[in-house]
C-alpha positions in Angstrom: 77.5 -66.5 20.9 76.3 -64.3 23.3 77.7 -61.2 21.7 75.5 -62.3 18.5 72.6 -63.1 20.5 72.7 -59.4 22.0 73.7 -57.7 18.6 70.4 -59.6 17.5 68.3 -58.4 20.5 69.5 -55.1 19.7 68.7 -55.5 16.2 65.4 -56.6 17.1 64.4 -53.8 19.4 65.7 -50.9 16.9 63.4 -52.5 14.3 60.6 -52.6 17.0 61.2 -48.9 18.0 61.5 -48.0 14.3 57.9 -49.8 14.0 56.5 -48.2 16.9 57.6 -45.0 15.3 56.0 -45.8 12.1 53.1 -47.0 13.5 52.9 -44.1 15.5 53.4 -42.1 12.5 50.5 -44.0 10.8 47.8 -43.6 13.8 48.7 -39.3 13.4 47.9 -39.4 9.4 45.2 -41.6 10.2 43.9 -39.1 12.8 44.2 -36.6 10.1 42.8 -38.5 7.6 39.4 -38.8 9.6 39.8 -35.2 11.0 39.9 -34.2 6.6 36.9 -37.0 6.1 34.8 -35.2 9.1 35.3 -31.8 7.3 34.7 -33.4 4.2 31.8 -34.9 4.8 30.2 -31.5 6.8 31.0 -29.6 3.8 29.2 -31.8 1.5 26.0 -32.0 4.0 27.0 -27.8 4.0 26.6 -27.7 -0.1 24.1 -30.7 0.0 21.3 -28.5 2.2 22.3 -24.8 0.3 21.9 -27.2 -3.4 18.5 -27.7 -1.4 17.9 -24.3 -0.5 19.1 -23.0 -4.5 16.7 -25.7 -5.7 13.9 -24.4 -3.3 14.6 -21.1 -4.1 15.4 -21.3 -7.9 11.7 -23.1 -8.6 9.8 -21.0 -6.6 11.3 -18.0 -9.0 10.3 -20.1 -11.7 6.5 -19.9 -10.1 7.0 -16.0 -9.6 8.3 -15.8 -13.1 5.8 -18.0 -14.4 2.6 -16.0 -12.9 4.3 -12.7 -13.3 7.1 -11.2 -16.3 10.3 -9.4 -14.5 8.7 -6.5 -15.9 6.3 -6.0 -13.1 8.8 -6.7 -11.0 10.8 -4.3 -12.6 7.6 -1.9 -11.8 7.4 -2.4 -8.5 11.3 -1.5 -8.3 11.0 1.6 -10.3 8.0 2.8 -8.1 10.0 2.2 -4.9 12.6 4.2 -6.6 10.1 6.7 -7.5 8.4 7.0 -4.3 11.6 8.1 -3.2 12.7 10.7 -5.1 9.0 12.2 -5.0 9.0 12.5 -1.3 12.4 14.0 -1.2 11.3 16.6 -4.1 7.7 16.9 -2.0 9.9 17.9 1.2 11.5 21.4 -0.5 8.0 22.5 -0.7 6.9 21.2 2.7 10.0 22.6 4.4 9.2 26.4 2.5 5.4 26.0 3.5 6.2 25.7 6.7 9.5 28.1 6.9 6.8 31.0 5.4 3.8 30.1 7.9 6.4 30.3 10.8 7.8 33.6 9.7 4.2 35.0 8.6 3.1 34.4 12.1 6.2 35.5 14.3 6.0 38.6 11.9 2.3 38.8 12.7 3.0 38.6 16.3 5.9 42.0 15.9 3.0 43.7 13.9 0.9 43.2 16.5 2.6 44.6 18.9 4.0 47.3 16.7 0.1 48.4 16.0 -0.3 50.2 19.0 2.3 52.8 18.0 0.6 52.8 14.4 -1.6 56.5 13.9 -4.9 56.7 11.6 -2.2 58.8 9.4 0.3 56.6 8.9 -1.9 53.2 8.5 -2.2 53.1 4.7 1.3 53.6 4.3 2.6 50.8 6.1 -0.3 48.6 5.1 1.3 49.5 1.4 4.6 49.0 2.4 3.4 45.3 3.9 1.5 44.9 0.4 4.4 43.4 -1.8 5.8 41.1 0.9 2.1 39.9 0.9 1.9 39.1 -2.0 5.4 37.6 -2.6 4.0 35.1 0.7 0.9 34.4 -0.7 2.8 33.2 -4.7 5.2 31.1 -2.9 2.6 29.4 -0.3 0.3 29.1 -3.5 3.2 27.6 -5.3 4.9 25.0 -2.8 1.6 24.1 -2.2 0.1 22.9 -5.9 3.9 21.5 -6.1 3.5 19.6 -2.5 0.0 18.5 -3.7 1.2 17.0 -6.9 4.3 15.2 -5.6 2.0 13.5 -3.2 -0.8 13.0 -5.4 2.1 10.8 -7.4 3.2 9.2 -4.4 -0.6 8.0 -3.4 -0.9 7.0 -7.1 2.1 4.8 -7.2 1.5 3.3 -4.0 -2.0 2.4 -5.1 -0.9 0.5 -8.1 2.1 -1.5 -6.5 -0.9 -2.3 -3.4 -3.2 -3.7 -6.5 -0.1 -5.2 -8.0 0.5 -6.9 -4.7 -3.1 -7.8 -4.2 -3.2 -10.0 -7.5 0.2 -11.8 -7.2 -1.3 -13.2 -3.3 -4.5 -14.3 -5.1 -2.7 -15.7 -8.1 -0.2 -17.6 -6.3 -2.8 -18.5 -3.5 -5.2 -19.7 -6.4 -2.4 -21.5 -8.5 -1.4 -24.3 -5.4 -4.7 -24.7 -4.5 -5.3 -25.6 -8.1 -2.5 -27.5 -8.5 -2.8 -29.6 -5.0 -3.7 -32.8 -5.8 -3.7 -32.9 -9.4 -0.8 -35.3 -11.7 0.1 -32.8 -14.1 3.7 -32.3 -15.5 5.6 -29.1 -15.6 4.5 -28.1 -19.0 0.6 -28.2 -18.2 1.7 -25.9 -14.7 3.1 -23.3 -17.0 0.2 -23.4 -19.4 -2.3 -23.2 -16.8 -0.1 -20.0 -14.8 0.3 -18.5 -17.8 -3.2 -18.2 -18.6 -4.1 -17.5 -15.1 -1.3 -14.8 -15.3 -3.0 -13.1 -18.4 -6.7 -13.0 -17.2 -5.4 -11.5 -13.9 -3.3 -9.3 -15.5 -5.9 -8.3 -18.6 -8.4 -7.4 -15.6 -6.4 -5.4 -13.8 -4.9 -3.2 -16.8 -8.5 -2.9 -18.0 -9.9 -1.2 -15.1 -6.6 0.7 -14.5 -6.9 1.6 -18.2 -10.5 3.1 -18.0 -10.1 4.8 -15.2 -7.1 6.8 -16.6 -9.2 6.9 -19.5 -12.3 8.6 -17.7 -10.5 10.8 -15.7 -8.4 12.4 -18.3 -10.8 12.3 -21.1 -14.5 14.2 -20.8 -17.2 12.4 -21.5 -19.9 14.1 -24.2 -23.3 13.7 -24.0 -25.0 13.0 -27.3 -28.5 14.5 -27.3 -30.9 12.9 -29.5 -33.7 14.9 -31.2 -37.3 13.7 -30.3 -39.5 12.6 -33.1 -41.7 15.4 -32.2 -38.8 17.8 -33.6 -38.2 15.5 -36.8 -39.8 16.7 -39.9 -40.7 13.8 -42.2 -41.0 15.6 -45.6 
């Protein structure tokens, strides 16, 4: 009887110990279960703000896009790009302007003190044999300098449309909230109002860029009108 009784006990406390084991077992995976719900749960705040942030993003594109074509854009790019390559073309020039200044003057400065040794007789014959390297100075000074000039006269030029470019989009966008603050009006009539917006901005500013590329490429002729002294009535 006893025997049984202690076979049972140790029955009893295996199953116990196996329980504990399992339970033990069940608390880790539970553990990990939260620990894999945490991260979940940080990642989906983590996708839930940048969904935010795409959203933000994404519809204030639509604004840009919706005031101003991705060709301007595109405009502003390629004068950036342009701007670039101009001032490293413009630099060959400047670097020869100034390699030729430096060497006329250090050569100025031997001459100098070569004139001293130089007789009445033999003047004119080294003022001729100075003559072509003269010249050659002067045509590549001349040169590097119209090419400088026009180089930077495109970089100024560029620069002054992408600053006017600029200008517009801040009043256009500044001018489209303000509009828009306060008013109950569905995406539709946004876009309609933008685009219009968008057009008259745009209209102005190719209109005066237009004319004064017109007027400065194009003369203008006076037309002289006769007095009705000089006309004749037969």
């Amino acid at each position: 009887m006893i025997a049984s009784l202690e076979k049972k006990q140790a029955e009893i406390n295996s199953d116990i110990n196996r329980r504990n084991a399992e339970e033990s077992e069940v608390k880790l995976r539970v553990a990990k279960l939260d620990d894999d719900i945490d991260k979940k749960n940080k990642q989906r705040e983590s996708l839930n703000q940048e969904i935010v942030n795409k959203e933000r993003e994404l519809k204030n594109l639509q604004n840009d896009v919706n005031l101003f074509p991705t060709e301007i854009s595109g405009f502003v790019s390629q004068g950036a790009r342009n701007i670039s390559r101009y001032t490293v073309l413009a630099s060959l020039p400047i670097f020869i302007l100034a390699y030729v200044t430096f060497y006329v003057f250090n050569s100025a400065a031997d001459f100098l003190q070569a004139y001293s040794l130089v007789t009445t007789d033999n003047m004119i014959a080294v003022f001729l044999s100075r003559l072509p390297f003269a010249m050659v100075a002067l045509g590549i000074v001349g040169a590097s300098y119209k090419i400088a000039k026009l180089f930077i006269s495109e970089i100024i030029k560029i620069n002054t449309q992408r600053l006017s470019l600029s200008k517009i989009s801040i009043i256009a966008k500044d001018v489209s909230e303000a509009s828009e603050q306060g008013l109950d009006m569905d995406e539709e009539q946004r876009y309609s109002l933008r685009t219009k917006l968008k057009m008259e901005l745009l209209r102005s500013h190719l209109k005066s860029y237009v004319e004064d590329e017109y007027y400065n490429t194009v003369p203008l002729k006076k037309k002289t009108v006769e007095s009705k002294e000089d006309i004749e009535v037969e």
